[in-house]
C-alpha positions in Angstrom: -37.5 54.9 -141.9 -37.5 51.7 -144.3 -36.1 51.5 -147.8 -39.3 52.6 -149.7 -40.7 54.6 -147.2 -44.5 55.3 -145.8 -45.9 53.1 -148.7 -43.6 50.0 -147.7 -44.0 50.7 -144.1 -48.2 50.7 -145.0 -47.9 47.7 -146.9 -45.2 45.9 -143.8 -48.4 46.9 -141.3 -50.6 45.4 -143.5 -48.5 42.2 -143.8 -48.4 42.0 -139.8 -51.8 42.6 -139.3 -52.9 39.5 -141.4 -50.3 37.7 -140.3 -51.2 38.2 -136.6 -55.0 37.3 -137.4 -53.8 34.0 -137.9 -51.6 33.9 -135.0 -54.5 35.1 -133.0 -56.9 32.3 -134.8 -54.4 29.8 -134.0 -54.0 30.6 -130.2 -57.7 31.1 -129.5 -58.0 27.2 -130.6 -54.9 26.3 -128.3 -54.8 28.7 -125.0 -57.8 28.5 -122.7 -59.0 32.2 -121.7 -57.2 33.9 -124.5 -59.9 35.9 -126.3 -58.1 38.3 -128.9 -54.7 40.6 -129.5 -54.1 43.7 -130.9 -50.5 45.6 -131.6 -49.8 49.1 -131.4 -47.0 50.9 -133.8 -45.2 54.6 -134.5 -44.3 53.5 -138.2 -42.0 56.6 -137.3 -39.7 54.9 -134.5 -40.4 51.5 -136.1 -39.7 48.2 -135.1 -38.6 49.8 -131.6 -42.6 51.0 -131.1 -44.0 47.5 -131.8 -46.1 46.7 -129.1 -48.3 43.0 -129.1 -50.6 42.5 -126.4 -52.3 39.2 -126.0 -55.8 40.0 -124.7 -57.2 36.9 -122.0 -60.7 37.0 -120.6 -59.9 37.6 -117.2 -57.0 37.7 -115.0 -56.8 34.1 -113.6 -56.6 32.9 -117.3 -54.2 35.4 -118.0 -51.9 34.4 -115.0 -52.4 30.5 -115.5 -50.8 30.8 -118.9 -48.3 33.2 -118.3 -46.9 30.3 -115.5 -47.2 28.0 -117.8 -46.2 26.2 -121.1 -48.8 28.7 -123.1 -46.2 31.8 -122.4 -43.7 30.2 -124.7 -46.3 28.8 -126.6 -47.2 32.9 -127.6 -43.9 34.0 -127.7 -43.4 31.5 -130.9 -46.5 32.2 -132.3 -45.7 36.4 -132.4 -42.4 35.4 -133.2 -43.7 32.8 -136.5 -46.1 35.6 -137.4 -43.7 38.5 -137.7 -41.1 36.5 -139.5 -44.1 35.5 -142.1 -44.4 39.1 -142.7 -41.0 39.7 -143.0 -40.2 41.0 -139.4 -36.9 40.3 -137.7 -36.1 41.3 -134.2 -33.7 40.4 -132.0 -36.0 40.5 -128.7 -39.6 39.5 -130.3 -40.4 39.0 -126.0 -39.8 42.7 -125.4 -42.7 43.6 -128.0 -45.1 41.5 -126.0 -47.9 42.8 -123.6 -50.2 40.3 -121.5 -53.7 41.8 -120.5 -57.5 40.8 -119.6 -60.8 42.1 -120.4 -61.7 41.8 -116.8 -58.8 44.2 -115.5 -59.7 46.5 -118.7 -63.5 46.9 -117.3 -62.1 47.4 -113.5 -59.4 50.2 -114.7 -60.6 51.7 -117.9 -64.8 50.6 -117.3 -63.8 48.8 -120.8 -62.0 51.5 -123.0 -59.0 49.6 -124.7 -58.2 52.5 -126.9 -57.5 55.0 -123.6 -56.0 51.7 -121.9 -53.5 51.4 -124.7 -52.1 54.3 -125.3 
């Protein structure tokens, strides 16, 4: 755990999650089909739990920017956002998780809270 403890981890989360809202603001202006994100965290077992999935509409948008320009185009985005709230890891690529609403409704009939975990 962090210098500071639960608090500082709380107020890190907090940090990330606004930080993240703008990375998610930015890309749905920039990336066709992406429709939201959402991370996942053990404040426990952090930064090693972070988990960033990028959320696309369906799974040809999902798969058309993953070939392309837009994956490295996300990776810099998660990569600017944690570092604006004061996140530093060697791998930022490792944290990241690429999904679709469409393959969300065929496996999960839409639950992203039992498809996440």
């Amino acid at each position: 755990m962090m210098a500071g403890g639960k608090r500082a981890l709380a107020r890190l989360e907090r940090e990330m999650v606004a930080c993240l809202t703008e990375a998610c603001a930015t890309a749905q202006g920039e990336i066709v089909g992406f429709a939201w994100l959402t991370h996942q965290v053990d404040l426990d077992d952090f930064p090693a739990s972070l988990r960033i999935t990028w959320v696309f509409t369906d799974d040809t948008d999902k798969a058309r920017a993953l070939a392309g320009a837009d994956k490295a185009r996300i990776l810099e985005l998660s990569t600017q956002a944690l570092a604006e709230a004061g996140v530093r890891l060697d791998h930022v690529a490792w944290h990241l998780r690429y999904d679709s609403e469409e393959a969300c409704w065929r496996d999960h009939g839409g639950d992203w809270n039992r498809r996440l975990r």
